[in-house]
Every structure is written in C-alpha cells, then in structure tokens.
C-alpha positions as CSV (number, residue, x, y, z in Angstrom):
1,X,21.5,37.0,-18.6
2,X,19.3,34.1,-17.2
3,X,22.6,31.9,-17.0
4,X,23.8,34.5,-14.1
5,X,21.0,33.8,-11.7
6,X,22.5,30.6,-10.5
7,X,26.9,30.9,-10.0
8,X,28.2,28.0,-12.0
9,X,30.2,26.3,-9.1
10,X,26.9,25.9,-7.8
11,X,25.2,24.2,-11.0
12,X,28.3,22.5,-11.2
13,X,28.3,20.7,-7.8
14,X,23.7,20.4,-8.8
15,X,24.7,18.7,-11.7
16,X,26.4,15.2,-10.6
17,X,24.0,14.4,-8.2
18,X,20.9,14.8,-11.0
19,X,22.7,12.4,-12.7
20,X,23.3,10.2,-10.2
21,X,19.2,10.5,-9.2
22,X,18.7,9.8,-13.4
23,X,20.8,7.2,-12.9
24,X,19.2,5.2,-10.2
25,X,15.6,6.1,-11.0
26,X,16.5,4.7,-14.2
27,X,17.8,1.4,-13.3
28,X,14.9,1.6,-10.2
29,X,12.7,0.2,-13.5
30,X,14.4,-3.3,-13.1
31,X,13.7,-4.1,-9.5
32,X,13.0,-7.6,-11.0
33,X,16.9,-7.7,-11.8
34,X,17.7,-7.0,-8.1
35,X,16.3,-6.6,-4.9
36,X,17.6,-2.9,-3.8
37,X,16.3,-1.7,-7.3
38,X,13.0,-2.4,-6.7
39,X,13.2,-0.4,-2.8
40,X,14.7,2.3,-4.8
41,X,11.5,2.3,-7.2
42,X,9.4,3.0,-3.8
43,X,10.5,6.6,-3.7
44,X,9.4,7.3,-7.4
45,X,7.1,10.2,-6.6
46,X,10.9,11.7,-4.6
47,X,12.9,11.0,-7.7
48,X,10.1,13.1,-9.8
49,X,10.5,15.8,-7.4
50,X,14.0,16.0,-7.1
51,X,14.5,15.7,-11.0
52,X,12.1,18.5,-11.8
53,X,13.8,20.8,-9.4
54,X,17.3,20.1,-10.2
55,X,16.9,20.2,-13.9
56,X,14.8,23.8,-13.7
57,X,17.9,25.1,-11.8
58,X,20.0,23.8,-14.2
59,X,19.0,25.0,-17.3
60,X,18.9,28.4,-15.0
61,X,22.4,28.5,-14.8
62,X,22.6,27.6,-18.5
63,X,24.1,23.8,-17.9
64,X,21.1,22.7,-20.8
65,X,22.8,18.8,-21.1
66,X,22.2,18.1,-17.6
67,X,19.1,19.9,-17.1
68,X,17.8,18.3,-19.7
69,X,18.7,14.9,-18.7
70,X,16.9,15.9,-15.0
71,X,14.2,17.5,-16.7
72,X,13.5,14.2,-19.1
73,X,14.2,12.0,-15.9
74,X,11.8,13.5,-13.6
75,X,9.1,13.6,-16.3
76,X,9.0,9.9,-16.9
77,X,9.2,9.4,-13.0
78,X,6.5,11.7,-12.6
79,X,4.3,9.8,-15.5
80,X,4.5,6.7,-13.2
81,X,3.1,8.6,-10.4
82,X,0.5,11.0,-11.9
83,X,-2.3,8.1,-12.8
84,X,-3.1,7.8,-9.0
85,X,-4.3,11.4,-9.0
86,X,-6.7,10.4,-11.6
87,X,-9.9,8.5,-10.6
88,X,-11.2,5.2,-13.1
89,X,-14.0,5.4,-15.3
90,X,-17.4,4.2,-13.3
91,X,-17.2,0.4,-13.4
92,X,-21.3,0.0,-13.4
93,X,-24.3,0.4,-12.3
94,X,-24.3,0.2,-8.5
95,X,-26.3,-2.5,-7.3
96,X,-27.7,-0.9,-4.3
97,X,-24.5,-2.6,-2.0
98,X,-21.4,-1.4,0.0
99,X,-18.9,-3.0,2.1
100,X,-16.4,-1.0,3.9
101,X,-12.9,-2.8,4.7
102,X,-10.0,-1.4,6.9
103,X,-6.5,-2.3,7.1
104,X,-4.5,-1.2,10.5
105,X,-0.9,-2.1,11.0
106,X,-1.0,-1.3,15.2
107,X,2.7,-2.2,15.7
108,X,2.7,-5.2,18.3
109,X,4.4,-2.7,21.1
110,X,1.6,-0.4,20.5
111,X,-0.7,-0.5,23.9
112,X,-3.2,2.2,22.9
113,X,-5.6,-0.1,22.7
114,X,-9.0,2.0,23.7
115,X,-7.8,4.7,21.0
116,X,-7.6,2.1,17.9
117,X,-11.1,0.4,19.5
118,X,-13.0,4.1,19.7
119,X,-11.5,4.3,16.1
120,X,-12.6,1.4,15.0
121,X,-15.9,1.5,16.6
122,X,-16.5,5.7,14.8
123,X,-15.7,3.9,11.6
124,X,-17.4,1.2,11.6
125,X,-16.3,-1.1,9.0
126,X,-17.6,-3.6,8.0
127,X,-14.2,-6.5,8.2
128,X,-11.2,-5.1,9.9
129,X,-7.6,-6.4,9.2
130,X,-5.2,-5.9,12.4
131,X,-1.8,-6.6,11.4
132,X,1.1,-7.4,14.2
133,X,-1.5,-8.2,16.7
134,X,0.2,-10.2,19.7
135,X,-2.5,-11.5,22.3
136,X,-2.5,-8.7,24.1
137,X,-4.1,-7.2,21.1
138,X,-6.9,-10.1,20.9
139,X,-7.4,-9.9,24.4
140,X,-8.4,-6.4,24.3
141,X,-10.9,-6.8,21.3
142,X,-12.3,-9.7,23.3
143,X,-13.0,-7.2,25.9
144,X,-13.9,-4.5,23.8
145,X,-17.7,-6.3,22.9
146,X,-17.7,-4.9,19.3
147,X,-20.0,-6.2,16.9
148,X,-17.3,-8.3,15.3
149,X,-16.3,-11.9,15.6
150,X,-12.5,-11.6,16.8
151,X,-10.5,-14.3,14.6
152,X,-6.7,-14.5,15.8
153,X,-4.4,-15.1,12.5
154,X,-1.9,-16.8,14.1
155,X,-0.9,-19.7,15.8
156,X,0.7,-20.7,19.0
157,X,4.0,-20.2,19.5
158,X,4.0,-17.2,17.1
159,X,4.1,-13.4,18.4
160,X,1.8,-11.9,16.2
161,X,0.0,-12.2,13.6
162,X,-3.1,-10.4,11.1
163,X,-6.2,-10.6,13.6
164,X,-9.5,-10.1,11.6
165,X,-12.7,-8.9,12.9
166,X,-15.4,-10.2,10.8
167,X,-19.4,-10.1,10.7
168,X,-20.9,-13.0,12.6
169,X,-21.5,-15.2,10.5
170,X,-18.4,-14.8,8.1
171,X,-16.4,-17.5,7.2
172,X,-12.7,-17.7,7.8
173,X,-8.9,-19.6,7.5
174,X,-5.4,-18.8,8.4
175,X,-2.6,-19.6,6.0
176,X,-0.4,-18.9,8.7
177,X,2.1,-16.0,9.4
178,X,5.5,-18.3,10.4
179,X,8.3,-16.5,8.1
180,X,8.2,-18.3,5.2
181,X,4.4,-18.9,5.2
182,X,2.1,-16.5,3.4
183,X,0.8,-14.5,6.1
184,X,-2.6,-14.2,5.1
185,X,-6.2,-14.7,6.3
186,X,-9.0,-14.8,4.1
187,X,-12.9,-14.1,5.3
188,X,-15.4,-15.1,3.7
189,X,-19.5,-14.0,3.9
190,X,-22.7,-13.1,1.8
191,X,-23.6,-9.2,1.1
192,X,-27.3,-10.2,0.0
193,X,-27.1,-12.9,-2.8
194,X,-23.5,-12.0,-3.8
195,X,-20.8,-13.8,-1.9
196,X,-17.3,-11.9,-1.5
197,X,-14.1,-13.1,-0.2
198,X,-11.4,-10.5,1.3
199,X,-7.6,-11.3,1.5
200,X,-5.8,-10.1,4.6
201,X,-2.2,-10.1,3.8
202,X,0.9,-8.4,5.7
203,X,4.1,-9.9,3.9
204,X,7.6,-9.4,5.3
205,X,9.4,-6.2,4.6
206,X,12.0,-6.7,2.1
207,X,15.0,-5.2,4.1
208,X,17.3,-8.1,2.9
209,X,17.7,-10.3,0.0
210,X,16.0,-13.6,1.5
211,X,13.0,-11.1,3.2
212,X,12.6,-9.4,-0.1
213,X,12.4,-12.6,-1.7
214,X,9.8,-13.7,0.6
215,X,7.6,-10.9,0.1
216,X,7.8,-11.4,-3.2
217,X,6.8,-15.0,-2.7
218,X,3.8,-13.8,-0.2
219,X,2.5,-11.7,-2.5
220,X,2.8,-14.1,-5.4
221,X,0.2,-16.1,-3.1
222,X,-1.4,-12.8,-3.1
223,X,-1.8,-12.7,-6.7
224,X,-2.3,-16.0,-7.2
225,X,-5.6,-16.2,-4.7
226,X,-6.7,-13.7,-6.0
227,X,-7.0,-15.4,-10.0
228,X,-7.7,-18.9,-8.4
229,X,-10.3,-17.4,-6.4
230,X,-12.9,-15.3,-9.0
231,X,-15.7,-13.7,-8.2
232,X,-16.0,-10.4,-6.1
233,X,-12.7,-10.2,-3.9
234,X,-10.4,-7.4,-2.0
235,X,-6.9,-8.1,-0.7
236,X,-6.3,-5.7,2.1
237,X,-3.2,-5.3,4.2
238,X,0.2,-3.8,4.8
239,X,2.0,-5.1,1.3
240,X,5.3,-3.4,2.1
241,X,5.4,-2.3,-1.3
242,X,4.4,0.8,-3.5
243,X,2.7,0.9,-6.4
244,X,5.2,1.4,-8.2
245,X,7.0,-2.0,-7.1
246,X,7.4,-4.6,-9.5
247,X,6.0,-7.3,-7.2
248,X,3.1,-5.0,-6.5
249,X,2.5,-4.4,-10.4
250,X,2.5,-8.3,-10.9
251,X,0.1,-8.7,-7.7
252,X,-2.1,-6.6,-9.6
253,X,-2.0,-7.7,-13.5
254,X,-1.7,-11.2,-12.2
255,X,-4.7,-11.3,-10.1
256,X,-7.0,-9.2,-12.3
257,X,-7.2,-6.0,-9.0
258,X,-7.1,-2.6,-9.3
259,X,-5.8,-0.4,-6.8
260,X,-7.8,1.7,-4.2
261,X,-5.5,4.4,-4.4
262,X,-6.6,5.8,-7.4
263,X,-7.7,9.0,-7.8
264,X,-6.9,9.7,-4.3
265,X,-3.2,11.0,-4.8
266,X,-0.1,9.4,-2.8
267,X,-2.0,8.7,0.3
268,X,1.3,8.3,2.2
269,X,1.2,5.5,4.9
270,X,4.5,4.8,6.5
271,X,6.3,5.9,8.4
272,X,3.6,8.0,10.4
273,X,4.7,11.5,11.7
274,X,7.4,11.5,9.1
275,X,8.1,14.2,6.7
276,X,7.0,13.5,3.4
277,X,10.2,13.2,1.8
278,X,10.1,10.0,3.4
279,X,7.1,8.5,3.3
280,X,5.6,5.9,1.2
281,X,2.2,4.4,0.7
282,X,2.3,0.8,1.5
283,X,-0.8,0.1,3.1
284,X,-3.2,-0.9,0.6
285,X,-6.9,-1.9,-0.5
286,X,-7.0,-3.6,-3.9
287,X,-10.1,-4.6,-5.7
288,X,-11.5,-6.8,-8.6
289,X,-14.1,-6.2,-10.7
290,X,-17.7,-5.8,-9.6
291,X,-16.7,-3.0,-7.3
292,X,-16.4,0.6,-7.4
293,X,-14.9,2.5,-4.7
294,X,-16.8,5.0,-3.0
295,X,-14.7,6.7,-0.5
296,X,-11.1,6.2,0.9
297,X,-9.5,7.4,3.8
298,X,-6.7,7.2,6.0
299,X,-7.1,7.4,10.1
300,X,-5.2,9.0,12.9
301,X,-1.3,6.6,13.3
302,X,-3.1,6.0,17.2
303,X,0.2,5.1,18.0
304,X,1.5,3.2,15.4
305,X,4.2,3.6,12.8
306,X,1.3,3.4,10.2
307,X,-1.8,4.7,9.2
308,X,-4.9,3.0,8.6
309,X,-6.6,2.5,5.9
310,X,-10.7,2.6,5.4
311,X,-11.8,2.1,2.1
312,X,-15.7,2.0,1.0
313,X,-16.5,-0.1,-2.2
314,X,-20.3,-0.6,-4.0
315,X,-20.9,-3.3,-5.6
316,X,-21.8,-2.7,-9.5
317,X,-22.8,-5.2,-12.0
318,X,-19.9,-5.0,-13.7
C-alpha cells in the first residue's frame, strides 16, 4: 500500500515540525504585531518549499491531517511568492526614453575597488547607488575618472554612508545616514523634457526591536517621499526587507511603486555565495508609474556580501 513507502516513526517525527513551519508561517502574516514575525515572513518562498515537501511525504505515509495542513500551508505561502514570476501588463506606449539605475551594497571592508569600478564602468548605468561607502570608497571613485559626478552621502564624523554617482548636471541632497536619520539621498535631473527624481535608500537591518523599528521608520520616509514627491520616481537601495515584509508592502501601497522584481522570479541578493535556502532578496529597484522595466539583472558579489542590482526602465506615457 502507498502508506508503506514511508515507516510511520518517520512520518511521525515529519509531522511536528510541519506544524510547527504552519505555525510560524502563519503568524509570519502579522509582522506588524511584532518585530521577529515580520523577519520570519522574509523566508516565505522557504516555508513554501518546506510545506510542499513535508506534506507530499505525509500523505505518503498516510498521516492525511497533517499533510493536509502542510499541503494547505505551503500553498498559501507559495501564492505570496508566485506573482514575482509573473511579469505586469505593459504600462504604455514607450516614449522613446530609458534610464538604467543600479544599487550596490560594497560592504565598507570591501577593498576591491578596481573590480566594482570595471563593473560599473561594463554596465554603465546611468545613476549608481553605493551603499556602505567609507572614504576610502569615494576616494577611489574620485580617482577612477568615470563619467559620473561622485556625491558622498554622508557627513563627517560618520563611517559610511550611500555614495551616489550621478550625471553632471543632476541635482542632489543628503537626508543623512546618522542612526536614527533616514539614510537616504535623493538625485534629481531631466531625461529630455521629463524630470525624474530617484531615491537612494539603505535603512538599518532590523536585527533588534529598536533597529527594526528604525527601518520601519526609514522606510516610512521612503514611502512617504515617494507620495509627496509625484511625478516619475525610483527608490533604489538595500531595503533590508523582502517583498513579502509588511513594511516593504506599505513602502509600496503607500507611495504608489511597484516592484522591479516582477516577473523576474526570487532574484536572491543576500547573503552572496550562500545556499539558497538562505538567501533573500533585499536589494531592490521600485518604480512608479510612467515606467516600464526593460531589463533587470543582478552582478557578480565583487567581494561583497551582496549582489548588485541593475535595473533598465523606459519611460511610457502612462
């Protein structure tokens, strides 16, 4: 019988940790209600997985409650997950238009320096976000005699900050990346006779309850630029959320974005070199309307902990 091909004690000891997983992916849904929920909700793709699996073994070995409870689990996990494999409806007509935007977390320790330059120089971008650049960092982009303008993020007596290379020309302001500031640089320019303004944002990560309620606030100002602002407009930048974060899902209902990553899958960003099972994607391009994206990749980690990420947007009349 089909209850034989898995031994019992072994369904038995399968069974309490599905329900455990139900459990948590479950109450992952609230992260509103509590911090650690809502870093459990970043491994919602995992918890699909691991449902799926458990409860098809499961019902193998002819324990149907709990591999039905698994199986019902792991599809509503994986329902959360699945629209980022599917691309958006063309916003437009494209207006002739492109701007291509890059977001790099380098880690401040990282000394690699010619690598991420070649890279950036192959890519070509057209504004590039640096995030944890110290001064060694700015020093090297000085050096480096890319077509940019180097603009430092931060300030004096501060480590690091985001450092933005922008076209000459471009506007741009630091709100300031002290702890509790919102650690964000904004760039502004003209791309023919529409004007755009990008975001550059890398929040805290929320590893305790008064980081995590920093992030949150950081990307509130996220959100909140964003609807303030109008117009055409990206936020770029290490977000040290997932999509699937309820901070991350208010950045983008509040401030009228959409998310790069759809239609491209998981794109997994951190931690570089990792195994997938745990990886996340937290490195992110969002969008508003007027745009359409074109293309989006991720780059070599070039010795960081992350990967970068290029993303290519047209501009539509949308």
């Amino acid at each position: 019988m089909i209850s034989r091909r898995v031994p019992r004690w072994t369904s038995l000891l399968l069974a309490v940790p599905a329900v455990v997983v139900a459990i948590v992916s479950a109450l992952s849904f609230f992260g509103s209600l509590w911090w650690p929920l809502d870093l459990a909700a970043n491994f919602r793709p995992h918890f699909a997985v691991a449902l799926l699996t458990m409860g098809l073994v499961l019902l193998l070995a002819a324990r149907r409650r709990f591999g039905a409870i698994a199986l019902v689990s792991g599809i509503v996990n994986a329902a959360v997950v699945v629209p980022l494999f599917v691309a958006p409806a063309p916003a437009g007509e494209p207006l002739g238009e492109t701007i291509t935007v890059m977001s790099f977390t380098v880690n401040g320790l990282n000394d690699r320096y010619s690598e991420v330059i070649d890279y950036i120089r192959t890519e070509a971008p057209d504004v590039v976000f640096v995030h944890e650049a110290t001064f060694l960092w700015e020093d090297a982009f000085e050096e480096a005699e890319l077509p940019y303008r180097v603009e430092p993020g931060r300030e004096e007596p501060l480590d690091f900050g985001t450092m933005a290379l922008v076209p000459s020309g471009a506007g741009f302001r630091t709100f300031g990346f002290a702890t509790s500031a919102p650690r964000a640089v904004e760039v502004t320019f003209s791309l023919g006779e529409t004007e755009l303004r990008i975001l550059g944002t890398h929040p805290l990560s929320p590893s305790t309850e008064e980081r995590a309620r920093l992030r949150d606030a950081q990307l509130g100002f996220a959100r909140d630029w964003s609807a303030e602002t109008g117009g055409r407009r990206v936020v770029a930048g290490d977000l040290n959320a997932t999509p699937w974060s309820q901070a991350f899902r208010r950045l983008l209902d509040g401030g009228g974005l959409s998310n790069s990553q759809r239609g491209y899958g998981l794109e997994l960003t951190f931690p570089s070199g990792s195994s997938p099972l745990v990886q996340v994607p937290i490195d992110h391009v969002l969008y508003s309307d007027g745009f359409q994206v074109i293309d989006r990749r991720l780059g070599p980690p070039l010795g960081s902990d992350h990967l970068p990420v290029v993303v290519e947007l047209a501009l539509v009349d949308g």
